[in-house]
gemmi code that builds the backbone of each chain (N, CA, C; Angstrom):
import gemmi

chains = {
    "A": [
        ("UNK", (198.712, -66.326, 96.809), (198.618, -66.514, 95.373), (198.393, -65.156, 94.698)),
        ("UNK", (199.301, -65.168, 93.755), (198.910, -63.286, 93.087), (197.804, -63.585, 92.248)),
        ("UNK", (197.193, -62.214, 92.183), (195.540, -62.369, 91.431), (196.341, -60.936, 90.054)),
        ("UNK", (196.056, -61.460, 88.937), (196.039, -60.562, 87.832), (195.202, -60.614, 87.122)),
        ("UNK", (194.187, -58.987, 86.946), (192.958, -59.581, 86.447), (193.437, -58.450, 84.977)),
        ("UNK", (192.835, -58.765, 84.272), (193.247, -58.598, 82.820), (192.038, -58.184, 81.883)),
        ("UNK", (191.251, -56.938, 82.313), (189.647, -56.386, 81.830), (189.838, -55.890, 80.307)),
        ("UNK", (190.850, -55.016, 80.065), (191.192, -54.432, 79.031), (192.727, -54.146, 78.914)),
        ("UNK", (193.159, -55.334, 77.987), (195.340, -54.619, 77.294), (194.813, -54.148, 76.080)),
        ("UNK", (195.243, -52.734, 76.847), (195.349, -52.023, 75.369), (196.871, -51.757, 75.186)),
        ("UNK", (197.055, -51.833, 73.900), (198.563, -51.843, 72.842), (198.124, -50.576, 72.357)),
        ("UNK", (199.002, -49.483, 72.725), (199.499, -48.261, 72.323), (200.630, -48.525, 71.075)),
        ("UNK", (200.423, -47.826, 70.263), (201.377, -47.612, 69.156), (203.389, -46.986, 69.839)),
        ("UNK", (204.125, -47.313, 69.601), (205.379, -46.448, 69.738), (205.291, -44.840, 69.845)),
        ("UNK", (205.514, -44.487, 70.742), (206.069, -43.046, 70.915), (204.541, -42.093, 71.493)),
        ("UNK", (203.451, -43.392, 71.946), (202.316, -42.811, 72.293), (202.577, -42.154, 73.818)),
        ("UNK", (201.671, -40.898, 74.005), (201.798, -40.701, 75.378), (200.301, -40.223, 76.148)),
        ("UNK", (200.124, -39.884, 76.872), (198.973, -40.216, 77.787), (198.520, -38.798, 77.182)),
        ("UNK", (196.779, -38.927, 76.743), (196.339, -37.288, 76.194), (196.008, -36.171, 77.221)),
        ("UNK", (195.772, -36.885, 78.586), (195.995, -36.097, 79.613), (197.212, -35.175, 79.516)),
        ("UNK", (198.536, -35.570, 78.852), (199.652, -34.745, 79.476), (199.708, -33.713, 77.831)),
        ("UNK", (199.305, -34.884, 77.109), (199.050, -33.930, 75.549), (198.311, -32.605, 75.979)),
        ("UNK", (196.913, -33.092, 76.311), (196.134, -31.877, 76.547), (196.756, -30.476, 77.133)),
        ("UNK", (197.083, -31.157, 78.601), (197.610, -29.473, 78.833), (198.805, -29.193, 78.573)),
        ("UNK", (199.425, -29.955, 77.362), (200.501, -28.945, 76.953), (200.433, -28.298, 75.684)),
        ("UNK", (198.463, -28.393, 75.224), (198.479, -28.276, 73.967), (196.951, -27.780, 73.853)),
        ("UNK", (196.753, -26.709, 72.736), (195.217, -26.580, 73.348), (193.999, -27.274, 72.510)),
        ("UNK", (194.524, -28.707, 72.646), (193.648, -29.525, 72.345), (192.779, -30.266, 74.037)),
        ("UNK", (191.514, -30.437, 74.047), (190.789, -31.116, 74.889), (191.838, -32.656, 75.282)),
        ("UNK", (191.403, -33.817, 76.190), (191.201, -34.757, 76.200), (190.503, -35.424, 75.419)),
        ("UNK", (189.637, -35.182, 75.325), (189.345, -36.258, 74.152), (189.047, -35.610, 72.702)),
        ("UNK", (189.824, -34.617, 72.246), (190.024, -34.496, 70.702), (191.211, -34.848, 71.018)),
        ("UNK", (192.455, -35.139, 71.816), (193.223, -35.757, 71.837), (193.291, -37.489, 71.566)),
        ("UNK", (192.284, -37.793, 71.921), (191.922, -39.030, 71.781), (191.268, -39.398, 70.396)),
        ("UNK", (190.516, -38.296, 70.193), (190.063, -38.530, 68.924), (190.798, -38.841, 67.501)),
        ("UNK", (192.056, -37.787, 67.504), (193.528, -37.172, 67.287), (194.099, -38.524, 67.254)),
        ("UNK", (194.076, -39.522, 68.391), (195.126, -40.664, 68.371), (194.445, -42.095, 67.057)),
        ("UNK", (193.159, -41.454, 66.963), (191.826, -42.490, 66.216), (192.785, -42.066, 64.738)),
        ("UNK", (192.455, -40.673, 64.176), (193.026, -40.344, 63.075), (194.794, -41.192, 63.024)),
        ("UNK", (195.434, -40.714, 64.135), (196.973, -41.374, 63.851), (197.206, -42.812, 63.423)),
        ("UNK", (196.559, -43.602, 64.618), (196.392, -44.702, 64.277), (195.926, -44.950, 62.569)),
        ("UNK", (195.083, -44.231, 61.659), (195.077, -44.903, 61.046), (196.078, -44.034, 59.678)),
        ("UNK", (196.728, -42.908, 59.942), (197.638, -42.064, 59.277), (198.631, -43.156, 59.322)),
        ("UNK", (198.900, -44.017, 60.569), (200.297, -44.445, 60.756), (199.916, -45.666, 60.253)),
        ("UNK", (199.312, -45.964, 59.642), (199.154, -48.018, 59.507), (198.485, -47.759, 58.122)),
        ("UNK", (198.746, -46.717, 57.123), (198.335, -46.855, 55.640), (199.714, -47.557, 54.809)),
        ("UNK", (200.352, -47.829, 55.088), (201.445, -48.200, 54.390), (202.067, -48.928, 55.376)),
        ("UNK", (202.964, -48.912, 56.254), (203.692, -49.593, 56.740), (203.134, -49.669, 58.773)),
        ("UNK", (202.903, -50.655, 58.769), (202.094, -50.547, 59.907), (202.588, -51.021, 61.076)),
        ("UNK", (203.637, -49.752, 62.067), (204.266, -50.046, 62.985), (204.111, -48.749, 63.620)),
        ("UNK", (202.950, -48.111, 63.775), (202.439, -46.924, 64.435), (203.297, -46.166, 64.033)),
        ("UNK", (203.829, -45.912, 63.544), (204.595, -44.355, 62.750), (204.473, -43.836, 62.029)),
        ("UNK", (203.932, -42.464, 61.722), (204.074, -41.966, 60.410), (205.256, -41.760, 59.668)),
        ("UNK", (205.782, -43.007, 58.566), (206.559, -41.939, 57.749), (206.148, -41.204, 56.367)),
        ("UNK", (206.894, -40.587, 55.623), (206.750, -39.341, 54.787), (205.681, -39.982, 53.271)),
        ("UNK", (206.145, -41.579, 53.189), (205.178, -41.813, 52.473), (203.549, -41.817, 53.040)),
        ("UNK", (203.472, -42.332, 54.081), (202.355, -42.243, 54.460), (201.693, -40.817, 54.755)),
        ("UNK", (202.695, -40.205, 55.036), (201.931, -38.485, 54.894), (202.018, -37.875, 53.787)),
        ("UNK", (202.585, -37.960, 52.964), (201.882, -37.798, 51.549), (200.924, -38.517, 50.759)),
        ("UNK", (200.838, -39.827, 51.318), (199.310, -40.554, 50.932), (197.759, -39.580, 51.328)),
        ("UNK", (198.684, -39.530, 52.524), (197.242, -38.727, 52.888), (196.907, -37.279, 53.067)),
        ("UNK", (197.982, -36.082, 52.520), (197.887, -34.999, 52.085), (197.581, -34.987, 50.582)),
        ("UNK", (197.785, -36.114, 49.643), (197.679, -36.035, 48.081), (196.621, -37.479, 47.897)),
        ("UNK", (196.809, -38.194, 48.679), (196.518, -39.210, 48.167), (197.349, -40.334, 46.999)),
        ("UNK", (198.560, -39.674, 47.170), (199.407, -40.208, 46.138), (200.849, -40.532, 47.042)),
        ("UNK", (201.212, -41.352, 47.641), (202.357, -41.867, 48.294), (203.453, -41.233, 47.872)),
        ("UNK", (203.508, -40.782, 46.663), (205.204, -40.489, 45.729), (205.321, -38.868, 45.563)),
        ("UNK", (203.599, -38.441, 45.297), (203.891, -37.064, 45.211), (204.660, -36.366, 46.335)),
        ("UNK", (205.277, -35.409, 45.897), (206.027, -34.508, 47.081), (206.139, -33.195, 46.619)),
        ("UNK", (206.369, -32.298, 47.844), (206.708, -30.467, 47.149), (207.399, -30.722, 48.289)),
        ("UNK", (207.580, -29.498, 48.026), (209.088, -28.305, 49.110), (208.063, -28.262, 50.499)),
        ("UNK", (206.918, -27.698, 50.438), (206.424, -27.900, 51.511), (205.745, -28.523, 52.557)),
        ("UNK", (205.417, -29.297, 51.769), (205.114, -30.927, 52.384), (206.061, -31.912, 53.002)),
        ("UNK", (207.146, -31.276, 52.761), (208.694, -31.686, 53.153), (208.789, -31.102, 54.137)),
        ("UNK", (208.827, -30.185, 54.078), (209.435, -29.149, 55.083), (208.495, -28.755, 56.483)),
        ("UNK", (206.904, -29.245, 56.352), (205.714, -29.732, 57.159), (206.481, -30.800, 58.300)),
        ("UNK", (206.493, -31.814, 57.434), (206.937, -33.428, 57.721), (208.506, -33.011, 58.514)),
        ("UNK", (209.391, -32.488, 58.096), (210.665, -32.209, 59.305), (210.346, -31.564, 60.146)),
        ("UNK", (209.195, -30.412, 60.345), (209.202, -30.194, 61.455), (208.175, -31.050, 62.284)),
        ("UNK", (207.669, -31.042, 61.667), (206.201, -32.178, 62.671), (207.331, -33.273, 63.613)),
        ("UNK", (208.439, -33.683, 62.668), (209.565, -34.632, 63.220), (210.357, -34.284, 64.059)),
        ("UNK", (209.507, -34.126, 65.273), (210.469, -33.044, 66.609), (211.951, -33.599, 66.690)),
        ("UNK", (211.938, -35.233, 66.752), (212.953, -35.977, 66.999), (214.122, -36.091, 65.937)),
        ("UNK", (213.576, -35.364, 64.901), (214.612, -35.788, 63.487), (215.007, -37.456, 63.646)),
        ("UNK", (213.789, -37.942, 63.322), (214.231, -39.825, 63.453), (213.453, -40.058, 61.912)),
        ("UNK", (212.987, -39.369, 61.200), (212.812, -39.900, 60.006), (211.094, -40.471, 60.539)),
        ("UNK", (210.378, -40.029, 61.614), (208.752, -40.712, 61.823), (208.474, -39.722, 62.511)),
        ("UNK", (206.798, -39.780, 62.219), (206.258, -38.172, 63.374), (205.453, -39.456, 64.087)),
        ("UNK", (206.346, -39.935, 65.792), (205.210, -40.128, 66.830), (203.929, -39.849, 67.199)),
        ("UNK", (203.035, -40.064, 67.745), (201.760, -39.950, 68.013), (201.782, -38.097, 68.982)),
        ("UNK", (202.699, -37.938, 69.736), (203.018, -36.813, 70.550), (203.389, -35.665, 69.707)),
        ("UNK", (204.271, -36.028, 69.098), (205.009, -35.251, 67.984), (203.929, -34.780, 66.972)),
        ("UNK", (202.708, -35.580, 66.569), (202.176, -35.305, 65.587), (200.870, -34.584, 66.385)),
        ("UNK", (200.226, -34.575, 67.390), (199.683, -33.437, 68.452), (200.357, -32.288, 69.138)),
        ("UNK", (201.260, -31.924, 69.394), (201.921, -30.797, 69.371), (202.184, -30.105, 68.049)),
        ("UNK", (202.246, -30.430, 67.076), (202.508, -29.947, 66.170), (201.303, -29.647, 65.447)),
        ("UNK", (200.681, -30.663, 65.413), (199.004, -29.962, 64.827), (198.187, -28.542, 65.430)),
        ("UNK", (199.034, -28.943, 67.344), (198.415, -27.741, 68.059), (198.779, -26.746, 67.918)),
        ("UNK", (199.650, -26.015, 66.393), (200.112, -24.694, 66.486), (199.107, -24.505, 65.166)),
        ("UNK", (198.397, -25.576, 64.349), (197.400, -24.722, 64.087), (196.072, -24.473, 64.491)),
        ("UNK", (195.931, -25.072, 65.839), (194.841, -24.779, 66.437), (194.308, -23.135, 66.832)),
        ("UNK", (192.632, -22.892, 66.217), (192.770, -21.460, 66.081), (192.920, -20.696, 67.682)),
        ("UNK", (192.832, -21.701, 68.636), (192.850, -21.120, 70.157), (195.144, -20.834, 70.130)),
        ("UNK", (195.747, -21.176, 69.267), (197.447, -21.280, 69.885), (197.525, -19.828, 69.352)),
        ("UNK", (198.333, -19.681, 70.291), (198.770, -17.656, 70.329), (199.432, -17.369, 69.222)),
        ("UNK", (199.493, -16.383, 68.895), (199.613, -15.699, 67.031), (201.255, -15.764, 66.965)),
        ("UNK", (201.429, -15.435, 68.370), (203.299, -15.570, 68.327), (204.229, -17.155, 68.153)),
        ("UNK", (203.495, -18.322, 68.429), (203.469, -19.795, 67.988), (203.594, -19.878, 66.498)),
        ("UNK", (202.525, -19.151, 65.985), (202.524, -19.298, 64.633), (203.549, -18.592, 63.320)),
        ("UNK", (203.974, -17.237, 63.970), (204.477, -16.581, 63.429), (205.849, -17.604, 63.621)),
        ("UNK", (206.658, -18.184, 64.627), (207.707, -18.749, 65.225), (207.568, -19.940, 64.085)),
        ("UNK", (206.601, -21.156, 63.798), (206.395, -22.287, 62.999), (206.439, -21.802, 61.514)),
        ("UNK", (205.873, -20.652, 61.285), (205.796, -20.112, 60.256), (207.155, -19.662, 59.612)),
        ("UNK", (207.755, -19.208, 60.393), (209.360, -18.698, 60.303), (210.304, -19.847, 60.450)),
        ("UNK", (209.934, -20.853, 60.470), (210.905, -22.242, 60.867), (210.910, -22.878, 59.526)),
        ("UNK", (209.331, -22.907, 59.245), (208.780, -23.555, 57.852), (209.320, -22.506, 56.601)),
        ("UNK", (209.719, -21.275, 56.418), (210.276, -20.534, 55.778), (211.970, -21.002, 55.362)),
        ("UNK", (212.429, -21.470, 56.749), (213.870, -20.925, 56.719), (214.619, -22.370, 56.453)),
        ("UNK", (214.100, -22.375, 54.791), (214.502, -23.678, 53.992), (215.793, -24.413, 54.699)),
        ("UNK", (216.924, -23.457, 54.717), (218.504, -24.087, 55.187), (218.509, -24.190, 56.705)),
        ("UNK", (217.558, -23.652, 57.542), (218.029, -23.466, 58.690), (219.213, -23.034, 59.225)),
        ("UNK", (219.167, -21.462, 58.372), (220.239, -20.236, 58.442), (220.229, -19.326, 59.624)),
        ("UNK", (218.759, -19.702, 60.006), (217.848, -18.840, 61.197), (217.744, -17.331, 60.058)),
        ("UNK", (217.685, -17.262, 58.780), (217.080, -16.133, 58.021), (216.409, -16.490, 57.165)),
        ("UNK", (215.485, -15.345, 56.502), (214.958, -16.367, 55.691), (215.398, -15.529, 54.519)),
        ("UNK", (215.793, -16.148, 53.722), (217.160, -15.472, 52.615), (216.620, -15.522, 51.562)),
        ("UNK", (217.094, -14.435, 50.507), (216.123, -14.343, 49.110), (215.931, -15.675, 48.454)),
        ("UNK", (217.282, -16.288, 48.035), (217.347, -17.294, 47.206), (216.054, -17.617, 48.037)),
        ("UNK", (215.799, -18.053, 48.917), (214.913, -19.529, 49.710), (213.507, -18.927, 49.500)),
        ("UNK", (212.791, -17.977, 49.171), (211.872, -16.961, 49.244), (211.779, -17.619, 47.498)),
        ("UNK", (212.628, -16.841, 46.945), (212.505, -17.237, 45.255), (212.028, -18.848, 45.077)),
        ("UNK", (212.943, -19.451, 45.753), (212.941, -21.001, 45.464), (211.113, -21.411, 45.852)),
        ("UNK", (210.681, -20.525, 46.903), (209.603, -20.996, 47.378), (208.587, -20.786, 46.688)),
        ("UNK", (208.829, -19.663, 45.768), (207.993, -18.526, 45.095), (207.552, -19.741, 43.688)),
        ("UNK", (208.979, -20.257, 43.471), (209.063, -20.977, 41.899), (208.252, -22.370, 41.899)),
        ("UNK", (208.341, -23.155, 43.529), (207.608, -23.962, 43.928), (206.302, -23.917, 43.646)),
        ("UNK", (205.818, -23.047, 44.836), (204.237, -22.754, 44.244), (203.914, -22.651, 42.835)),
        ("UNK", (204.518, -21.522, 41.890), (204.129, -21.860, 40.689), (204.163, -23.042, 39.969)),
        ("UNK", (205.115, -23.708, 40.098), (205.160, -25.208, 39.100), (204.424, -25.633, 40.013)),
        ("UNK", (204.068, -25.925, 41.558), (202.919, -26.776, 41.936), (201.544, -26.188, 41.409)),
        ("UNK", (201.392, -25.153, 41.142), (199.941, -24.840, 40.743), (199.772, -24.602, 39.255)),
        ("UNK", (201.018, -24.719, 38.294), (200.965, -24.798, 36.936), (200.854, -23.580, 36.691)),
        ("UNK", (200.886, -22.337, 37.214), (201.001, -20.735, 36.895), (202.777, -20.764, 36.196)),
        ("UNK", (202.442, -20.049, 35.360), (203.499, -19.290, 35.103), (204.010, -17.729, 34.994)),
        ("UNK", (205.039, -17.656, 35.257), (205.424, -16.269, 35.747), (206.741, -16.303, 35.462)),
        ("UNK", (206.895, -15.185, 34.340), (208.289, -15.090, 34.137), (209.234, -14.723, 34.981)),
        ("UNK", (210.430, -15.051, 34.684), (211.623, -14.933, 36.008), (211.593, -13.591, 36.432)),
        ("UNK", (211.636, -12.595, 34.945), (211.771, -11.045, 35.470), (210.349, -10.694, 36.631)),
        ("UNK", (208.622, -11.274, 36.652), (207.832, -10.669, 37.153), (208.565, -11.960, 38.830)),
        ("UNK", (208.872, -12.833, 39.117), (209.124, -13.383, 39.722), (209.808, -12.496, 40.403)),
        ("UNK", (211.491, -12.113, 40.270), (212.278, -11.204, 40.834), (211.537, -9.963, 41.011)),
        ("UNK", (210.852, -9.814, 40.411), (209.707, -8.225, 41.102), (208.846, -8.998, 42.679)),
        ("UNK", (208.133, -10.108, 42.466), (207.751, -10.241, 43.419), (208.233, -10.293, 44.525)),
        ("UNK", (209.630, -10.940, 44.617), (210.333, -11.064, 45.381), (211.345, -10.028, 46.142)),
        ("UNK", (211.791, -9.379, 45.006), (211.944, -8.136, 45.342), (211.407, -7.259, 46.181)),
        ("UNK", (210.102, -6.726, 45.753), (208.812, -6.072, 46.581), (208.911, -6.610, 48.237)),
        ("UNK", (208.709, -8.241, 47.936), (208.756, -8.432, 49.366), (209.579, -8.229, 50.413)),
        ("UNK", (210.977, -8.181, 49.798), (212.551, -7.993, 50.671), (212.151, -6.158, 50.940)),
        ("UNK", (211.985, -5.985, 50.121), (211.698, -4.115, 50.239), (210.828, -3.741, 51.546)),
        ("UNK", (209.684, -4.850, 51.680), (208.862, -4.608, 52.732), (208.994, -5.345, 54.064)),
        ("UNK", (209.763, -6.291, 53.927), (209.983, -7.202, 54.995), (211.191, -6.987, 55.364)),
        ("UNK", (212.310, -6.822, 54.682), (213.861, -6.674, 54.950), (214.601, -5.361, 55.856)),
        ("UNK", (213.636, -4.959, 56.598), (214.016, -3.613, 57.086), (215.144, -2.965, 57.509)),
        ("UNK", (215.543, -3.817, 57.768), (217.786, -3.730, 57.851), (218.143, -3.447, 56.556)),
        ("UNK", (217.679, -4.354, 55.622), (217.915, -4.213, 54.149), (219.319, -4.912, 54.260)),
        ("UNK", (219.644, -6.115, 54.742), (220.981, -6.819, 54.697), (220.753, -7.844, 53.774)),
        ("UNK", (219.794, -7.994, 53.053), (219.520, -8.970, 51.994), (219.082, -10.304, 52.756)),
        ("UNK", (217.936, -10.754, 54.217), (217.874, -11.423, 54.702), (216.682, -11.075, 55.952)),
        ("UNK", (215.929, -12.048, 55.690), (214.541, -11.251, 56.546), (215.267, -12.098, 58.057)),
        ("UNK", (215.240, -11.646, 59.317), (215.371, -12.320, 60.514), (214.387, -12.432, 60.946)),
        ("UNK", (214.340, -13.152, 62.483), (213.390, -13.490, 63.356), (212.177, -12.443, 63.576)),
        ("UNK", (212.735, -11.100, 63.871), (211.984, -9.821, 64.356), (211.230, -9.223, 63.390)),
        ("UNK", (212.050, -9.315, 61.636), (211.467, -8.800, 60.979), (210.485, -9.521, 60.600)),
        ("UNK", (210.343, -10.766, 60.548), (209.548, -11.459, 59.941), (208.251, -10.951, 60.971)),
        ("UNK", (208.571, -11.574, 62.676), (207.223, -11.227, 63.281), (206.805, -9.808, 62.559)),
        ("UNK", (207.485, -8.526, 62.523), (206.938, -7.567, 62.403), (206.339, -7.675, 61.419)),
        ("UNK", (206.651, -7.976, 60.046), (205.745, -8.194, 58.701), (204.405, -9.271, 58.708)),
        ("UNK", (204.687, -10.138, 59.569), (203.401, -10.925, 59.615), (202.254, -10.170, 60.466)),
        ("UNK", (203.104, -9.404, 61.129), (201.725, -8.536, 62.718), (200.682, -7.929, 61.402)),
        ("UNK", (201.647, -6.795, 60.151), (201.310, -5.730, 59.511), (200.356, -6.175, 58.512)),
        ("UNK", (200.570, -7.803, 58.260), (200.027, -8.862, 56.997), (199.592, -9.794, 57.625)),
        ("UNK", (198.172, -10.103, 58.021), (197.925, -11.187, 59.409), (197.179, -12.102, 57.988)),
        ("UNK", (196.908, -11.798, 56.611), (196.693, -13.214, 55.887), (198.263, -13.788, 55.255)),
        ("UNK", (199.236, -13.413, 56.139), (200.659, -14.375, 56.026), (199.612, -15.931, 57.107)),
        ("UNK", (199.548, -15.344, 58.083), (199.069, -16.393, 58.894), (198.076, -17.511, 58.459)),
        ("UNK", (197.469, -17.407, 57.298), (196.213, -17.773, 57.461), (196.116, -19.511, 57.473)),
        ("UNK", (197.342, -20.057, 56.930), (197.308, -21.380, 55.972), (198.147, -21.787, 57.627)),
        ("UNK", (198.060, -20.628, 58.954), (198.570, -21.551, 60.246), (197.195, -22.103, 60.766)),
        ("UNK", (195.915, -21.635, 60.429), (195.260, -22.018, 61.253), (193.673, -22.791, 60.657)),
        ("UNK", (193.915, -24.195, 60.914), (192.645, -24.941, 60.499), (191.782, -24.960, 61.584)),
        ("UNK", (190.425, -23.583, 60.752), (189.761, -23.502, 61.899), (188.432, -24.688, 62.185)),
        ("UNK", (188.562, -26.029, 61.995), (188.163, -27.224, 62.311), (188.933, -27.835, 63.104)),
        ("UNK", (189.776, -27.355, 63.374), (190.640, -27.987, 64.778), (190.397, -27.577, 66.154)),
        ("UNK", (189.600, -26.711, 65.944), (188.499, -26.157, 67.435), (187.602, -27.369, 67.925)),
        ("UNK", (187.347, -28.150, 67.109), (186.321, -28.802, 68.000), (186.163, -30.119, 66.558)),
        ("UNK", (187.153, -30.959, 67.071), (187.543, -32.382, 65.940), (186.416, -33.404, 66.350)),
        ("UNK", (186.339, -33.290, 67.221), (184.997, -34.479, 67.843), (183.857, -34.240, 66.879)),
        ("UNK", (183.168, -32.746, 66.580), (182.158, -32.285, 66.416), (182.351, -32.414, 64.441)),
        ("UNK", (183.812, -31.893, 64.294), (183.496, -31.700, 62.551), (184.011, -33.533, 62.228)),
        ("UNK", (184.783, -34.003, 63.006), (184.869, -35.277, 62.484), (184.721, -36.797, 63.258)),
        ("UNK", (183.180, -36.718, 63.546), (182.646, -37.539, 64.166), (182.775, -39.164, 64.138)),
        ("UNK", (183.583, -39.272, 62.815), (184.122, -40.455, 62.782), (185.356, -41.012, 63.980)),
        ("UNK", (185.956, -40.001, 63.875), (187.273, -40.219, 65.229), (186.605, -40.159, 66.572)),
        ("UNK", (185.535, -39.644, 67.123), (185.459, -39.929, 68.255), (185.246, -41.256, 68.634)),
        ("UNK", (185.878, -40.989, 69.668), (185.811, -42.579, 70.538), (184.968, -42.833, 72.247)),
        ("UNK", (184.854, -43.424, 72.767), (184.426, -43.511, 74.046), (185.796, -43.144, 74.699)),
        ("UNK", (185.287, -41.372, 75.426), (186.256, -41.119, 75.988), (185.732, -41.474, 77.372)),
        ("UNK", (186.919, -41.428, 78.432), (186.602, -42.099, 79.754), (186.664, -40.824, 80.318)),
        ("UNK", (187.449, -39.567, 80.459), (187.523, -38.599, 80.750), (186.606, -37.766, 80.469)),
        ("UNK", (186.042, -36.315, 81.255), (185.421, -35.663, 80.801), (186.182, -34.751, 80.667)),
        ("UNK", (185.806, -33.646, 80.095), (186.921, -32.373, 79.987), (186.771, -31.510, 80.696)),
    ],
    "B": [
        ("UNK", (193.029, -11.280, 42.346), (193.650, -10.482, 42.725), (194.852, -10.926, 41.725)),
        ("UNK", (196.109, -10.564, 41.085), (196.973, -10.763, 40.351), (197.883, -10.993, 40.947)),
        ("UNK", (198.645, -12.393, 41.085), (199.999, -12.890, 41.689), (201.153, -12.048, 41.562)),
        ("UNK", (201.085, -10.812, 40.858), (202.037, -9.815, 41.177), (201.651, -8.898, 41.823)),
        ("UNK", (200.558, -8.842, 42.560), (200.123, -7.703, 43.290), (200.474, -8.323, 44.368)),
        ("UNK", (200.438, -9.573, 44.924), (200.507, -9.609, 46.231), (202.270, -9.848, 46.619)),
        ("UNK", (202.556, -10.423, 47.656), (203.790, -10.718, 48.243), (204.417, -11.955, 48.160)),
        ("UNK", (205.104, -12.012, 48.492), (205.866, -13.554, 47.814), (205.049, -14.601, 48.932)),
        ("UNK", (205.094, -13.844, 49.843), (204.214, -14.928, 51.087), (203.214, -14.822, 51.021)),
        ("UNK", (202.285, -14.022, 50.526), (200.894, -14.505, 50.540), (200.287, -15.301, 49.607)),
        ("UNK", (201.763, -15.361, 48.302), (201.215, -16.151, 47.228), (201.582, -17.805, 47.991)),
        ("UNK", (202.651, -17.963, 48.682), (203.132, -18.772, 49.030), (202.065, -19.484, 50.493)),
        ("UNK", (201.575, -18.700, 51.223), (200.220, -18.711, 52.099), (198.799, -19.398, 51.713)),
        ("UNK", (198.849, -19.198, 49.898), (198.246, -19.416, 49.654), (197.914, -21.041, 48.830)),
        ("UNK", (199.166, -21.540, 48.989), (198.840, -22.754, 48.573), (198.805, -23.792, 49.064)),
        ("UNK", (198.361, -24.496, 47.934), (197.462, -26.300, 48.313), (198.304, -27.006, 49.228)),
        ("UNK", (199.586, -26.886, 48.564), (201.121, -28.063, 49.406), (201.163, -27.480, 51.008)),
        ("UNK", (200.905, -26.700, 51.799), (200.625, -26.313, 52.915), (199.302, -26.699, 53.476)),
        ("UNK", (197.835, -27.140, 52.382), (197.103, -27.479, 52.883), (196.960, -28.779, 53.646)),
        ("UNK", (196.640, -28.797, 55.108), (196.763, -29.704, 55.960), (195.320, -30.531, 56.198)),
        ("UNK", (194.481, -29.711, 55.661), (193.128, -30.335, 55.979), (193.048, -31.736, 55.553)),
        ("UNK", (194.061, -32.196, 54.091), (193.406, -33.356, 53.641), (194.168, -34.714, 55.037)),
        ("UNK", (194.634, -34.026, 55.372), (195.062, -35.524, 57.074), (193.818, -36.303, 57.265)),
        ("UNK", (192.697, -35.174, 57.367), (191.445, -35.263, 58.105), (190.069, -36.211, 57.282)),
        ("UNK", (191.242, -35.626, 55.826), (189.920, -36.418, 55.242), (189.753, -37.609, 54.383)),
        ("UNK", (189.481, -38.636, 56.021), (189.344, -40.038, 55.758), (187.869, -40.661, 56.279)),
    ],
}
model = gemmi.Model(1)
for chain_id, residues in chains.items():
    chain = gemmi.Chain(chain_id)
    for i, (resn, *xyz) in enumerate(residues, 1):
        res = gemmi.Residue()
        res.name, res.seqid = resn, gemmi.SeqId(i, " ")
        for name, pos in zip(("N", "CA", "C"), xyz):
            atom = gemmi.Atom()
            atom.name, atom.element = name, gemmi.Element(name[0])
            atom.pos, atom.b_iso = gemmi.Position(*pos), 0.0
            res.add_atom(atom)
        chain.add_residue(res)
    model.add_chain(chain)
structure = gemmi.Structure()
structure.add_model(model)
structure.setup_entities()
């Protein structure tokens, strides 16, 4: 007679994967990985509740407003979307958090940073897209800045970053301008992601693992 | 510091729509 004993079914959300394999591919612990899956779970079930984040639900909970949107909150959300399926998985959305973890190497960041830049995915990051980004921020923060001090800013920056001077920052130049300007980096790294158990004690859970 | 002193990326570094913290705060 088969014996099936049945102590604990746990129901994982879609696209979940074991935080053991998260962990070491990411320099999050085991159980801020776990902790990590506490937050998803409830990122992914504010709106439509089939364990996925989509874009409304991550703008609910970057604004608190489902509808609001910018350029970069967009452009966050496609890459977080390793799969380009239109949802950031539970995996997808821990690897991707782990490049702003302040332990992930400066060259991760500069690479995400340069991805999140390169509006068209030209692999450059091209004036127009620099301007466009420039004009963003201002109407998101209600500054104004006339077009002529705008094209100065922008300008300035191609002058210092563009070192070919082909009208187009690349891969190399960019690392090199971020090495020379390390508060380019700064908005890579939430330094509360060192230790999520400790600043957000609500997500921990009974982990079974120790670390 | 004056948004024309700095660089197009640090003004751009510097804002809210990149801020990720609010995920966290539930």
């Amino acid at each position: 007679m088969g014996c099936f004993t049945s102590k604990h079914v746990i129901k994982h959300t879609p696209g979940y994967e074991e935080p053991t394999v998260l962990a070491s591919e990411t320099s999050f612990t085991v159980s801020e990985v776990e902790a990590l899956y506490e937050l998803f779970k409830k990122l992914s079930s504010s709106i439509i509740k089939d364990g996925l984040i989509h874009k409304e639900e991550f703008q609910l909970a970057l604004f608190r407003n489902r509808n609001k949107r910018n350029l970069f909150a967009d452009r966050i959300f496609d890459l977080f979307d390793l799969k380009r399926n239109g949802v950031i998985e539970f995996g997808e959305f821990v690897r991707s958090l782990s490049i702003f973890h302040p332990n992930t190497p400066e060259a991760d960041k500069i690479a995400f940073a340069f991805k999140l830049y390169d509006l068209r995915h030209t692999g450059y990051i091209e004036r127009e897209e620099l301007k466009e980004m420039v004009l963003a921020i201002l109407n998101e923060s209600d500054l104004f800045l006339s077009n002529e001090f705008v094209e100065i800013i922008v300008d300035k920056t191609f002058t210092q970053a563009d070192l070919k001077g082909d009208g187009k920052i690349n891969p190399d130049e960019w690392e090199e301008f971020a090495k020379k300007n390390p508060s380019l980096l700064k908005n890579m790294t939430l330094p509360y992601l060192k230790d999520i158990t400790m600043a957000f004690p609500s997500f921990v859970v009974n982990s079974e693992v120790d670390d | 510091e004056q948004p024309t002193s700095m660089n197009a990326f640090e003004l751009i570094s510097m804002s809210q729509g990149l801020n990720l913290g609010n995920l966290f705060d539930h």
